[in-house]
C-alpha positions as CSV (number, residue, x, y, z in Angstrom):
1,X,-8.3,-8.3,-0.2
2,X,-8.5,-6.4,3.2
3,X,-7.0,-3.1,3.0
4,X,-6.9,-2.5,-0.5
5,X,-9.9,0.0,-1.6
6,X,-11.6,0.7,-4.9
7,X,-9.8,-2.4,-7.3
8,X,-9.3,-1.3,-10.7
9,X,-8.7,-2.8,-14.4
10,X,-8.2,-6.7,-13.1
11,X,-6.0,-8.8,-15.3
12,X,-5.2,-12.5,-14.9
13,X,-1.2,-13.1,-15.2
14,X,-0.1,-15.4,-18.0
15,X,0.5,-18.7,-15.9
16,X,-2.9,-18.1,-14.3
17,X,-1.2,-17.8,-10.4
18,X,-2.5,-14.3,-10.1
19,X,-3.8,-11.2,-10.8
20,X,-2.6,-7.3,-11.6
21,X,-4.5,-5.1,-10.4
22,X,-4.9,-1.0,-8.9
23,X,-5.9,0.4,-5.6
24,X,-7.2,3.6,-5.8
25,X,-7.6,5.7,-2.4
26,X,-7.3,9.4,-1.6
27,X,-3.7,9.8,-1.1
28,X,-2.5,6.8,-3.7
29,X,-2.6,4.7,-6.4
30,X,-1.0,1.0,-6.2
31,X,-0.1,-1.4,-8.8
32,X,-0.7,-5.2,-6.9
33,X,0.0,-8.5,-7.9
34,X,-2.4,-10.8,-6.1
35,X,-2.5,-14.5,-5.7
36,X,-5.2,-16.7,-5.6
37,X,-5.0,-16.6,-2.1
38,X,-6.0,-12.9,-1.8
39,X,-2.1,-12.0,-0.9
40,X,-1.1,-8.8,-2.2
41,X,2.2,-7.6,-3.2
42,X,2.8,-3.7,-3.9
43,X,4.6,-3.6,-7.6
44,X,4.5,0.0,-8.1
45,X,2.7,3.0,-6.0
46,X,2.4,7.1,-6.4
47,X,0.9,9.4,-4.6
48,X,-1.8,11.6,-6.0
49,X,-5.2,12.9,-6.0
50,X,-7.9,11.9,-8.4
51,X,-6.6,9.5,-11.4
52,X,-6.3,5.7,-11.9
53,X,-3.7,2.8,-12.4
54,X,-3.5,-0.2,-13.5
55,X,-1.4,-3.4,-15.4
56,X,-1.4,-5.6,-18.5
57,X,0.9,-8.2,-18.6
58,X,2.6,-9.0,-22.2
59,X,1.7,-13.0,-23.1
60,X,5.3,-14.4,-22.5
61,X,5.0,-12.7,-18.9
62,X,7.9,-11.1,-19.1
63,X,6.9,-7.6,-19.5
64,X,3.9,-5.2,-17.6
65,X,2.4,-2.2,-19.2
66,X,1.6,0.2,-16.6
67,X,-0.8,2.7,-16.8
68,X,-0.9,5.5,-14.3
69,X,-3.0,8.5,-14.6
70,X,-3.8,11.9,-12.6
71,X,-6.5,14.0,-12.8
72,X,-6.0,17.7,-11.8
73,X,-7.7,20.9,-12.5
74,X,-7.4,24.6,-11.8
75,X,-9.5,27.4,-12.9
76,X,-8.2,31.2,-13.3
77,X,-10.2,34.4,-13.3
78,X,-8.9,37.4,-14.8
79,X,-10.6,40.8,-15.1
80,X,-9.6,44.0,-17.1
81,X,-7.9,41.4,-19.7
């Protein structure tokens, strides 16, 4: 898939068409459905630094669980406390 960087947690759909899976680069994360044609269609996108995404469809295909995480960290000095 041209364009998409870094794929994450790859999951076959329930009729077998396709597949979910997450793009991570340094400004977003995007949820994709892909066919088997390497076509890519955006479901679901934030922006953020650092994290992951990804989706799990339910059996009957009528639901997607969604995962979406962020990573962030920050680091205070205090003196005379």
């Amino acid at each position: 898939m041209k364009g998409w960087p870094n794929l994450t947690g790859l999951d076959w759909s329930p009729d077998g068409k396709g597949l979910y899976c997450g793009s991570v680069s340094p400004q977003s994360r995007t949820l994709l459905h892909v066919d088997l044609k390497g076509n890519a269609r955006v479901l679901w996108q934030y922006k953020a630094e650092g994290g992951t995404i990804w989706g799990v469809p339910s059996p009957d295909g009528r639901y997607l669980a969604i995962l979406g995480g962020v990573t962030n960290a920050n680091v205070w000095m205090l003196e005379g406390f």
